[in-house]
ZAGU-856009 format. One record per residue (C-alpha): residue number from 1; residue in one letter; x, y, z. Coordinates in Angstrom, 3 decimals, padded with zeros to 6 digits. Example, Ala and Ser with C-alpha at 12.3 -4.5 7.8 and 13.67 -1.06 7.14 Angstrom:
<sites>
<1,'A',<012.300,-004.500,007.800>>
<2,'S',<013.670,-001.060,007.140>>
</sites>
This chain:
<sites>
<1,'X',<-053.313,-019.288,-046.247>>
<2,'X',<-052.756,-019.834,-042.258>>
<3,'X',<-053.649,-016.208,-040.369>>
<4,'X',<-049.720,-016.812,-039.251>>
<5,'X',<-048.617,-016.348,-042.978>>
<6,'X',<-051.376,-013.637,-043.955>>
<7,'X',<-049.796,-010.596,-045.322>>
<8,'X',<-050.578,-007.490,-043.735>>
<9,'X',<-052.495,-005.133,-045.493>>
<10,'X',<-049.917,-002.193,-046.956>>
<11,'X',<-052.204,000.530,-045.318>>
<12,'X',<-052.045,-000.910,-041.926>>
<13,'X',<-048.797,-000.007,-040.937>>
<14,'X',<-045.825,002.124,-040.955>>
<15,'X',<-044.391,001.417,-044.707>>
<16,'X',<-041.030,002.410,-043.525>>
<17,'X',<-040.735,000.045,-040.624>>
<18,'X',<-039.931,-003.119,-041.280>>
<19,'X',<-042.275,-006.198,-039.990>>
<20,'X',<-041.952,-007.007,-036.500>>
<21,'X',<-040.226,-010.910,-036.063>>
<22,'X',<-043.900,-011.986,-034.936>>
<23,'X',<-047.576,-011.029,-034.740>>
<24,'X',<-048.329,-008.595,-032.110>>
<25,'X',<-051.265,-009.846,-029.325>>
<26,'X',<-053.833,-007.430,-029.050>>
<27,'X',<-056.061,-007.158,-025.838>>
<28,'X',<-059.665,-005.554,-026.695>>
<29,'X',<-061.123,-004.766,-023.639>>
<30,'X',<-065.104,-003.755,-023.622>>
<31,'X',<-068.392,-004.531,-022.014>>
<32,'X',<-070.251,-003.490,-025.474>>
<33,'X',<-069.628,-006.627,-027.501>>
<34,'X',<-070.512,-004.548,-030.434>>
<35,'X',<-067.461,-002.172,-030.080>>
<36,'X',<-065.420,-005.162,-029.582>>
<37,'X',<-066.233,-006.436,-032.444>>
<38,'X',<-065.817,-003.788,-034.779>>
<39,'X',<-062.110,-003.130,-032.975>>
<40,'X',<-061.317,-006.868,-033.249>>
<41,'X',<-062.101,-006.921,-036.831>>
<42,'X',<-060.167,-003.833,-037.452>>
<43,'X',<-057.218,-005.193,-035.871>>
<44,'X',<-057.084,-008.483,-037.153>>
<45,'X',<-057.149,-007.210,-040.794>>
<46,'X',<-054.363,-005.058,-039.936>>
<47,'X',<-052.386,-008.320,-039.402>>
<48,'X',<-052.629,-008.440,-035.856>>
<49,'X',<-053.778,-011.692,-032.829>>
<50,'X',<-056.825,-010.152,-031.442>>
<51,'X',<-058.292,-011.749,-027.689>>
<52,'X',<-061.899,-010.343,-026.530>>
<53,'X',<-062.081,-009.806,-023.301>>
<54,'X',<-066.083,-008.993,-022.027>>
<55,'X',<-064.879,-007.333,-018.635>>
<56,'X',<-061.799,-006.254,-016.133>>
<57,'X',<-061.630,-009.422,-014.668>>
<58,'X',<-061.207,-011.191,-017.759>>
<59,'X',<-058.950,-009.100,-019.006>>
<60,'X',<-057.046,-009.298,-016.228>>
<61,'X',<-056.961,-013.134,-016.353>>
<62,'X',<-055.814,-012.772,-020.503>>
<63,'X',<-052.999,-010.265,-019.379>>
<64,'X',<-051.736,-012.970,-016.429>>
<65,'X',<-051.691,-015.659,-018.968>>
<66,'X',<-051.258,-014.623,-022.572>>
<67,'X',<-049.142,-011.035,-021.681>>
<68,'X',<-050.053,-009.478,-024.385>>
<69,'X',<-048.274,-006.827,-026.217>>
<70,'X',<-050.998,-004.007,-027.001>>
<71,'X',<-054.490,-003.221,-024.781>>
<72,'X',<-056.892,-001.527,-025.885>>
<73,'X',<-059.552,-000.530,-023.302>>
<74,'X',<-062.508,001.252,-022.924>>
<75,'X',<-062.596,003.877,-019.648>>
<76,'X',<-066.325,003.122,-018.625>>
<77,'X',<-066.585,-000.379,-017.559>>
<78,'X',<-069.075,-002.271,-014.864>>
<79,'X',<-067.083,-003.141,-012.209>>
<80,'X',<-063.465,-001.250,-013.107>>
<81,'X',<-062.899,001.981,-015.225>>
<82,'X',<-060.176,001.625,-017.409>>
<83,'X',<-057.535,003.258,-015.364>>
<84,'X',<-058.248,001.221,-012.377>>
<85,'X',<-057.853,-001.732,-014.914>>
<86,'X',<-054.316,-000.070,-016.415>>
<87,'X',<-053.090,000.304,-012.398>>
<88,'X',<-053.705,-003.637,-012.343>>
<89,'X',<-052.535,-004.654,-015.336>>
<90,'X',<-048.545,-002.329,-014.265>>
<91,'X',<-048.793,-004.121,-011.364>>
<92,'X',<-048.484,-007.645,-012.773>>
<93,'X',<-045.049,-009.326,-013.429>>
<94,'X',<-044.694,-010.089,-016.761>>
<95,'X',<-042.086,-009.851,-019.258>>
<96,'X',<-041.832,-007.277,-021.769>>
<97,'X',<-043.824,-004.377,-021.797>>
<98,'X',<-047.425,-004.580,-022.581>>
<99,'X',<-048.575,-000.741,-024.414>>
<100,'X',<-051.667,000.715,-022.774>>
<101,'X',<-054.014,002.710,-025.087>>
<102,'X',<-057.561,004.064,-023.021>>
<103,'X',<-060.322,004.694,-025.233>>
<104,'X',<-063.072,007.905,-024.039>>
<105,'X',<-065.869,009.727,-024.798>>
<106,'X',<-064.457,012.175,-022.397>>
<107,'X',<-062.733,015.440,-023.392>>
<108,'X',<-061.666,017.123,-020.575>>
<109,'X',<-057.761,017.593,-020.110>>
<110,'X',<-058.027,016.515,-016.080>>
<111,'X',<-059.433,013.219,-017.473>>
<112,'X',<-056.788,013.068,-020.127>>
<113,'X',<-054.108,013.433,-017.800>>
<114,'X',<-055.478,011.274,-014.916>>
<115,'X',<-055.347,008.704,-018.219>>
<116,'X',<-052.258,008.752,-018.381>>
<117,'X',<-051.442,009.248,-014.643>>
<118,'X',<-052.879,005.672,-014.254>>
<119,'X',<-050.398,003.657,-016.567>>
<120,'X',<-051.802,004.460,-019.715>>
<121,'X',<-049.491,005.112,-022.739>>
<122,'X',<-051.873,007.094,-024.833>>
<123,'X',<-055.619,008.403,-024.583>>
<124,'X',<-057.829,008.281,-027.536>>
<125,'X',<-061.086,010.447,-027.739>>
<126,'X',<-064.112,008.528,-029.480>>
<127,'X',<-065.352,007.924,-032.104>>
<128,'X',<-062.223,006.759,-033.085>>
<129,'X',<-060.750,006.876,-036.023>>
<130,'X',<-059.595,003.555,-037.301>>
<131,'X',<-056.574,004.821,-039.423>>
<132,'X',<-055.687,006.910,-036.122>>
<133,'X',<-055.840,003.782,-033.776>>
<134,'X',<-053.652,001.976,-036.079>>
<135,'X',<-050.906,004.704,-036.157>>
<136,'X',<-051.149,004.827,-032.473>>
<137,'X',<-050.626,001.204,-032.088>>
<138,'X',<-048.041,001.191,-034.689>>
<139,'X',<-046.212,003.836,-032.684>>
<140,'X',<-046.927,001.544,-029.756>>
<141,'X',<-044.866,-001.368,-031.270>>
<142,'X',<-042.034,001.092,-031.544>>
<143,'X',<-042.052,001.662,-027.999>>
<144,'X',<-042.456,-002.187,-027.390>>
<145,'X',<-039.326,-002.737,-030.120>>
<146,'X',<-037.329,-000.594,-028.087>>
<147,'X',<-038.010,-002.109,-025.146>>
<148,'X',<-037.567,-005.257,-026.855>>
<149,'X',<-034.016,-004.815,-027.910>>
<150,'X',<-032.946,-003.400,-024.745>>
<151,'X',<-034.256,-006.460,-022.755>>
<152,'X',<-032.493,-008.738,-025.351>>
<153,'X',<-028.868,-006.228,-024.881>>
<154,'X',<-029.534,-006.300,-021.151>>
<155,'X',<-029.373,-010.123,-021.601>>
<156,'X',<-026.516,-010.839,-023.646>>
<157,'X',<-024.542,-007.933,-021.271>>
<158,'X',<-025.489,-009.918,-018.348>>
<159,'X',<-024.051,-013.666,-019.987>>
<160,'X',<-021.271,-011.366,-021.277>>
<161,'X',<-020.829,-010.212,-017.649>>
<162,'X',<-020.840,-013.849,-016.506>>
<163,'X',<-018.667,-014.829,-018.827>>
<164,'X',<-016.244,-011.869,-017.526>>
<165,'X',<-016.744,-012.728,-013.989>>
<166,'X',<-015.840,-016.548,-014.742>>
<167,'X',<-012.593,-015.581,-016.990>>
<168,'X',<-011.564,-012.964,-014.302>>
<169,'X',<-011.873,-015.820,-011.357>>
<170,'X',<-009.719,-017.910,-013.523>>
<171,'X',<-007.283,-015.191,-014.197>>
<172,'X',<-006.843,-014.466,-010.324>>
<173,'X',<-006.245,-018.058,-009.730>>
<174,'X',<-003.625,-017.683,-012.464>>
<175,'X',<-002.519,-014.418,-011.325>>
<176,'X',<-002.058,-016.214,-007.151>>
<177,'X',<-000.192,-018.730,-008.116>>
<178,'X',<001.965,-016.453,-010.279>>
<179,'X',<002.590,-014.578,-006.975>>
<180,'X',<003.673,-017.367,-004.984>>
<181,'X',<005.946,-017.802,-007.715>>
<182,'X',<007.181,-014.518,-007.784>>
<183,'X',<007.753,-014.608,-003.662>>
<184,'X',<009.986,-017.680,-004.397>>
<185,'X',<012.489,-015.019,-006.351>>
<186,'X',<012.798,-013.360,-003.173>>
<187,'X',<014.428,-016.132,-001.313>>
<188,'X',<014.996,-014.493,002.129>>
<189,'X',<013.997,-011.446,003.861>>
<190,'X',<017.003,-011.245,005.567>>
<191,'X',<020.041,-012.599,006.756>>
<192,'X',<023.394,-011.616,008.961>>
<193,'X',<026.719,-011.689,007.006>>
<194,'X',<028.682,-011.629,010.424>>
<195,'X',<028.640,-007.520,011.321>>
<196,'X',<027.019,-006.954,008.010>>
<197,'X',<023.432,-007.777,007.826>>
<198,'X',<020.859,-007.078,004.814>>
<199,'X',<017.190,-006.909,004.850>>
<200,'X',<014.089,-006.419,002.161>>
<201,'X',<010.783,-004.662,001.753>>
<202,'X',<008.810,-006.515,-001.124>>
<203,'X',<005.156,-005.074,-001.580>>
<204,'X',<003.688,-005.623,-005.106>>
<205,'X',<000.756,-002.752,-005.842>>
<206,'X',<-001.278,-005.726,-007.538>>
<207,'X',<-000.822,-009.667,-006.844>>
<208,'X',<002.138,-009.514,-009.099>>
<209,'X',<004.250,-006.966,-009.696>>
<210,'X',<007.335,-005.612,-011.545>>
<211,'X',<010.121,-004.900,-008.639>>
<212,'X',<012.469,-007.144,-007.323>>
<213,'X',<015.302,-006.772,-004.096>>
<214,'X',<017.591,-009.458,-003.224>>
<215,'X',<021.121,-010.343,-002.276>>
<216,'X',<023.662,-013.099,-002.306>>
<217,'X',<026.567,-013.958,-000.948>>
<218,'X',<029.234,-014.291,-003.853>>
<219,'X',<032.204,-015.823,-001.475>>
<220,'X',<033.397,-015.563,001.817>>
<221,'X',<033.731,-012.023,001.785>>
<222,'X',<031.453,-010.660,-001.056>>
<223,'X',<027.407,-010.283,-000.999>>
<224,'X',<025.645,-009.269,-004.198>>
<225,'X',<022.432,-006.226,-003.520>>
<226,'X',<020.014,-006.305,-006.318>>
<227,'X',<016.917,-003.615,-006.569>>
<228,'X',<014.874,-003.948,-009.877>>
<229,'X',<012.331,-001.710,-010.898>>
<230,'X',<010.666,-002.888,-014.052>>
<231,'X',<008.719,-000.223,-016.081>>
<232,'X',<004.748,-000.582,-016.020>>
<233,'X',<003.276,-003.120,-014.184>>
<234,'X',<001.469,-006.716,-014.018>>
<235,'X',<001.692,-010.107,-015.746>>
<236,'X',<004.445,-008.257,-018.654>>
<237,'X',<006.582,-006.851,-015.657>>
<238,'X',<006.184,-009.783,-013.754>>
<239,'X',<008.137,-011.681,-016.530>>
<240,'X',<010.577,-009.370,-017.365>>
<241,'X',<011.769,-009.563,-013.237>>
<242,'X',<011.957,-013.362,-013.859>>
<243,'X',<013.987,-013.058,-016.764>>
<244,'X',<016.071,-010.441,-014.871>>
<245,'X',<016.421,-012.351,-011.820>>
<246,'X',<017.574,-015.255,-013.887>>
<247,'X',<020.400,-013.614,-015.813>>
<248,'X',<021.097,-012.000,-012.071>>
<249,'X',<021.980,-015.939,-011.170>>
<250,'X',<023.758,-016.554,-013.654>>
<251,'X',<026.037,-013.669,-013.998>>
<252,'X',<026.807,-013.222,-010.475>>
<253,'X',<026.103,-016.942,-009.293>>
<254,'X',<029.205,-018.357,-006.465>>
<255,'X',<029.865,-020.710,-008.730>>
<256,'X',<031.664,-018.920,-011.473>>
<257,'X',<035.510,-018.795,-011.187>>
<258,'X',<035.688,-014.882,-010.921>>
<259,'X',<033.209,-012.111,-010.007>>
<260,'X',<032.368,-010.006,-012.736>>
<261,'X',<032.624,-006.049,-011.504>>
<262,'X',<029.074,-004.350,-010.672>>
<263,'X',<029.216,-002.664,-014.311>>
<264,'X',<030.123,-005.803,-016.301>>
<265,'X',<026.900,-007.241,-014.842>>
<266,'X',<024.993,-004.306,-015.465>>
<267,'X',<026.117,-004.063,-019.048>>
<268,'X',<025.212,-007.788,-019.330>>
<269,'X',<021.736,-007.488,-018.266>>
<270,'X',<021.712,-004.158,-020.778>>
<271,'X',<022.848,-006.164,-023.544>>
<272,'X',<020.463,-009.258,-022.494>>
<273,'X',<017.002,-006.784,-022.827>>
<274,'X',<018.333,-005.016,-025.942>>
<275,'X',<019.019,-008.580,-028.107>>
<276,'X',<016.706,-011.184,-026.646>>
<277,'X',<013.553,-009.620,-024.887>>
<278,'X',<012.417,-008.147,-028.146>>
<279,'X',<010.048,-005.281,-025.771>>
<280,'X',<009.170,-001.592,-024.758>>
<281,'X',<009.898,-002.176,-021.504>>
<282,'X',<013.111,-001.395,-019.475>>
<283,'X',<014.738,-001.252,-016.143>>
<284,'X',<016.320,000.622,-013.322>>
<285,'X',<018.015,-000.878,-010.828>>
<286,'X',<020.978,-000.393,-008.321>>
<287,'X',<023.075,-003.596,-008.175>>
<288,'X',<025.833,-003.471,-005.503>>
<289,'X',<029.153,-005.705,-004.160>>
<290,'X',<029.832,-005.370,-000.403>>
<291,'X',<033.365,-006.836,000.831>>
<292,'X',<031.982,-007.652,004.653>>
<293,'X',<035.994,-007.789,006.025>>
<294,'X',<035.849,-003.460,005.272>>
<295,'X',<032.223,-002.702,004.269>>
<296,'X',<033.618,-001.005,001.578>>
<297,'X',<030.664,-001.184,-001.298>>
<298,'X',<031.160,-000.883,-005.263>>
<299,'X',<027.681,000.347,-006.781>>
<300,'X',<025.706,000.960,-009.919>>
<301,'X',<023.179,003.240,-010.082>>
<302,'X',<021.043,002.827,-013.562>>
<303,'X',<018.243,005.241,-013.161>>
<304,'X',<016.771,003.848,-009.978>>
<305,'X',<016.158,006.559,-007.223>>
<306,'X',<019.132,007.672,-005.272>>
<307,'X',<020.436,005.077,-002.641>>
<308,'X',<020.204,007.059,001.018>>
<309,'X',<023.571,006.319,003.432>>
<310,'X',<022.636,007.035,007.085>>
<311,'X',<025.566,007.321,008.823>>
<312,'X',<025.918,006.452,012.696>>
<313,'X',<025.763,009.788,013.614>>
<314,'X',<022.330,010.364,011.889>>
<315,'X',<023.414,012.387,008.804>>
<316,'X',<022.121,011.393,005.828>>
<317,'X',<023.985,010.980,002.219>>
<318,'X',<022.445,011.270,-001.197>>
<319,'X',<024.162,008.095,-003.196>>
<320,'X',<025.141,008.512,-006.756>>
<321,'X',<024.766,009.897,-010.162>>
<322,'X',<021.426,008.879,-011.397>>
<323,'X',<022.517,007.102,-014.721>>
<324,'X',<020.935,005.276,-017.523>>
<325,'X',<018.089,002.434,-016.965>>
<326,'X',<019.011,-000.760,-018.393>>
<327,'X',<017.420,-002.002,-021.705>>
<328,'X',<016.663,001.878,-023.430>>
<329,'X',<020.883,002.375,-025.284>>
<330,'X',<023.192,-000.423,-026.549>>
<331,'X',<026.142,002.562,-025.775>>
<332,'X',<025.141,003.492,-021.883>>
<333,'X',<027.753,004.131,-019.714>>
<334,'X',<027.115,003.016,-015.802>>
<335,'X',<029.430,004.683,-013.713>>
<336,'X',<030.482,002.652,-010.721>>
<337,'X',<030.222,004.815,-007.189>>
<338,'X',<032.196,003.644,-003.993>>
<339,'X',<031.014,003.885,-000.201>>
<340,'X',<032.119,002.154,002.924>>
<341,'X',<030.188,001.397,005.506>>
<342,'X',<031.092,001.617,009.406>>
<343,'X',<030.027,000.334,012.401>>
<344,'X',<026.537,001.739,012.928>>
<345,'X',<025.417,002.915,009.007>>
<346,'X',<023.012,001.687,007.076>>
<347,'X',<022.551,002.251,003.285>>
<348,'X',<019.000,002.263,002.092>>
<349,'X',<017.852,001.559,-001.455>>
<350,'X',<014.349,002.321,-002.249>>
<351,'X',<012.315,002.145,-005.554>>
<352,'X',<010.604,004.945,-006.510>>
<353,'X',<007.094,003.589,-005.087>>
<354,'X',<008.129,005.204,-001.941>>
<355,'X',<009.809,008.195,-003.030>>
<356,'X',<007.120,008.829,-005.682>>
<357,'X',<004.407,008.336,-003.171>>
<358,'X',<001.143,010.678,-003.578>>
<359,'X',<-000.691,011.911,-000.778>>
<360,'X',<-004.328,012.747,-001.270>>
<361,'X',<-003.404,016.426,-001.769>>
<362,'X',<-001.348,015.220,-005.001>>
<363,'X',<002.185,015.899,-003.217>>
<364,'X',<004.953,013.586,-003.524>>
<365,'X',<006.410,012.358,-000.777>>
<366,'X',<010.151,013.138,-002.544>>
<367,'X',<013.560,012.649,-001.261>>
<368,'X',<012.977,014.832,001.305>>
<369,'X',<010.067,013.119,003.074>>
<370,'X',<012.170,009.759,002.612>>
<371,'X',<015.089,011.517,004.460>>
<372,'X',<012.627,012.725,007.196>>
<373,'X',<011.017,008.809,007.602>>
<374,'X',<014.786,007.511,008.220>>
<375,'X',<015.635,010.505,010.410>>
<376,'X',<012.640,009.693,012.515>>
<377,'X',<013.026,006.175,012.482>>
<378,'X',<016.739,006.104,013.091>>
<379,'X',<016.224,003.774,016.413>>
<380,'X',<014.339,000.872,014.563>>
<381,'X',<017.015,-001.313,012.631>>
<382,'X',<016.446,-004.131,010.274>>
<383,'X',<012.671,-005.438,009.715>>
<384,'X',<011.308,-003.468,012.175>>
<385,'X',<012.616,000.059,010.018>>
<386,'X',<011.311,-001.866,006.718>>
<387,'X',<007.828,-002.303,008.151>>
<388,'X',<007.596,000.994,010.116>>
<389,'X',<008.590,003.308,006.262>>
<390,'X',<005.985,000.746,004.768>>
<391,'X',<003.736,002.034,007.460>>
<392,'X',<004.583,005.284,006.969>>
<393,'X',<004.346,005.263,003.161>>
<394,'X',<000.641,004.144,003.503>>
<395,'X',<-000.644,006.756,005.644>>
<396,'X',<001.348,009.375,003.678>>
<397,'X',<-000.898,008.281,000.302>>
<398,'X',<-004.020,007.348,002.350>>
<399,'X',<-003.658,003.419,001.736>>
<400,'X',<-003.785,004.331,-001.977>>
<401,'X',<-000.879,002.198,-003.406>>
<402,'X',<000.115,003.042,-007.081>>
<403,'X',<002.834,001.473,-007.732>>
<404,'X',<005.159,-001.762,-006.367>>
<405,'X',<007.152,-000.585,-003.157>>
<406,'X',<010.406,-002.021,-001.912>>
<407,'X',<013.058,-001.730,-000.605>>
<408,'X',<017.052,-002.920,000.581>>
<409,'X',<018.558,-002.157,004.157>>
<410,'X',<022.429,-002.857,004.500>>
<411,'X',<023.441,-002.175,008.529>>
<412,'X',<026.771,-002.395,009.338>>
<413,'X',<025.918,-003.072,013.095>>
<414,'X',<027.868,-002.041,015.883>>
<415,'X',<029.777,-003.664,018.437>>
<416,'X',<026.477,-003.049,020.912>>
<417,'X',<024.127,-004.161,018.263>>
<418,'X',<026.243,-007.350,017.838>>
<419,'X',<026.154,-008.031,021.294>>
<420,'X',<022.304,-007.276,021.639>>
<421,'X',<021.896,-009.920,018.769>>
<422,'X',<023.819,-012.443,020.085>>
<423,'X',<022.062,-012.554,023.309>>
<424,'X',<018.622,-012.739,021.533>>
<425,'X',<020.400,-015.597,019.545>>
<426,'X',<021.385,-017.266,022.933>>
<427,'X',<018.069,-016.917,024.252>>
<428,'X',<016.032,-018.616,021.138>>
<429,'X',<018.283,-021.342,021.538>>
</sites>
């Protein structure tokens, strides 16, 4: 029988601890070759791989080359006591951890504890018994086990990590080009409609995100608003704007012999989530029809935050009812509110990623702080207002943003304005 195979004698170890997967290497380190010896033979009938090693250096040359699991030294030594030699034997790189037991004839605590100061795992007092070695080398192999099976979980964490890393850069590719994607549903940040002239804020929290603004012009006198809020957030939201933005082309598209009235597309898109999307999720969203001969504006308000109309003269109206988000009640009502616009207002339409901005003290920035943004912004028009409440928005949550922000300006601009414009036109050309 090969000393690989040998079974261990049942005495020699801890019955209630199963084998270890291979034979432990056991360092004997002594310069009496007699008490190595009488060790070595110990250990090997206890079923261990026993080396010999005459001196420090040599043992130091075994525990370079063979790492072995267990040492077993004596403390007086020519050349290097047996802490010294534990100190050297820490300081090599090796894998695994090799258990340190110091054999004395000393029985002072000092020496004890500079013993174990040194590196050493345990301190034996000679004569030694061999049943005592044996438990302390058995308790040893726990300790080296333990160590064991953490090194092996520390490995398959880090391939797992790797693994995470390389399916998280292949998701943010994914998740990119899904942007650009979504950017394309926002055809144009703003146009001129003759005096009319409409402009969006579009800033996803994430690389993707769940709002959507947009208009179109319908005919020669009729542009479409759109603001869509999509509960939660990410790749689900994402699609359920696309969707949204799709049925929003075809319901409203120019092409279609009549224009269906705000709440006839609302209901549509209601009905649409309810029998075909098959989700939790649902909608708010303020979809609007401006005539740009009057500026009068028909508008649906389905749970979105309250449109704000600025009029030229600075005061500030609260727009609508509230109502129902779209894709919760097969039965919702959405009440249609009517506004004009004159020369000089503006109505703004903002999701609730600015008005439910938090600041670092956990307030919310609220109607009232959007009020106080337009108020003090009331000389910016167009982009410039967009980008200066984005601004604003930031440093009122301290760059933390939670949730999608945007946003719909509709300026009715005045005769001045017009005239401002038209010159800028005139010199770009």
């Amino acid at each position: 029988m090969s000393p690989s195979n040998r079974p261990v004698p049942p005495a020699a170890r801890d019955p209630g601890r199963p084998p270890p997967a291979r034979r432990r290497l056991v360092l004997v380190v002594d310069d009496s070759r007699a008490h190595r010896r009488l060790l070595s033979v110990l250990l090997t009938r206890a079923g261990y791989d026993v080396i010999e090693a005459r001196d420090p250096d040599h043992a130091l040359d075994v525990c370079r080359t063979r790492k072995p699991d267990l040492i077993v030294s004596d403390w007086m030594m020519n050349g290097m006591a047996g802490p010294d030699l534990c100190r050297a034997h820490r300081a090599i790189d090796r894998p695994g951890y090799g258990y340190f037991v110091l054999l004395t004839s000393r029985t002072d605590r000092a020496d004890i504890a500079l013993g174990l100061q040194s590196g050493a795992d345990d301190v034996l007092t000679k004569p030694v018994s061999g049943t005592e070695l044996l438990a302390r080398l058995a308790a040893g192999e726990r300790v080296i086990d333990m160590q064991d099976r953490l090194e092996a979980t520390n490995q398959a964490l880090q391939t797992t990590l790797a693994d995470l890393r390389q399916a998280q850069e292949v998701m943010t590719g994914d998740l990119r080009e899904a942007r650009k994607l979504q950017q394309g549903l926002v055809r144009e940040r703003q146009r001129r409609f003759g005096a009319m002239r409409a402009s969006l804020l579009w800033r996803p929290a994430g690389l993707i995100g769940g709002d959507l603004v947009g208009f179109r012009q319908l005919d020669d006198d009729t542009v479409a608003l759109h603001a869509v809020d999509v509960s939660g957030h990410g790749v689900t939201a994402a699609l359920f704007t696309a969707r949204l933005a799709a049925q929003l082309d075809g319901l409203d598209h120019p092409d279609r012999p009549t224009i269906p009235p705000p709440a006839e597309v609302v209901r549509s898109l209601n009905a649409m989530i309810l029998d075909s999307l098959r989700t939790d999720a649902y909608a708010t969203i303020v979809y609007a029809q401006m005539q740009l001969s009057t500026g009068a504006v028909r508008l649906i308000q389905a749970g979105h935050p309250h449109p704000m109309l600025q009029r030229a003269s600075g005061a500030i109206e609260r727009i609508g009812q509230g109502g129902m988000p779209v894709g919760l009640f097969e039965d919702a009502q959405f009440d249609e509110v009517t506004l004009t616009l004159a020369p000089g207002d503006r109505l703004f339409i903002a999701s609730d990623g600015i008005t439910e901005a938090i600041s670092a003290r956990g307030q919310q920035l609220g109607e009232e702080g959007l009020r106080a943004m337009l108020q003090i912004n009331a000389p910016l028009t167009g982009e410039a207002l967009l980008e200066s409440i984005a601004w604003s928005v930031s440093e009122f949550s301290g760059g933390q943003r939670a949730d999608d922000v945007s946003a719909i300006l509709v300026e009715h601009l005045s005769g001045a304005q017009l005239i401002s414009l038209a010159r800028e036109e005139g010199g770009a050309g």
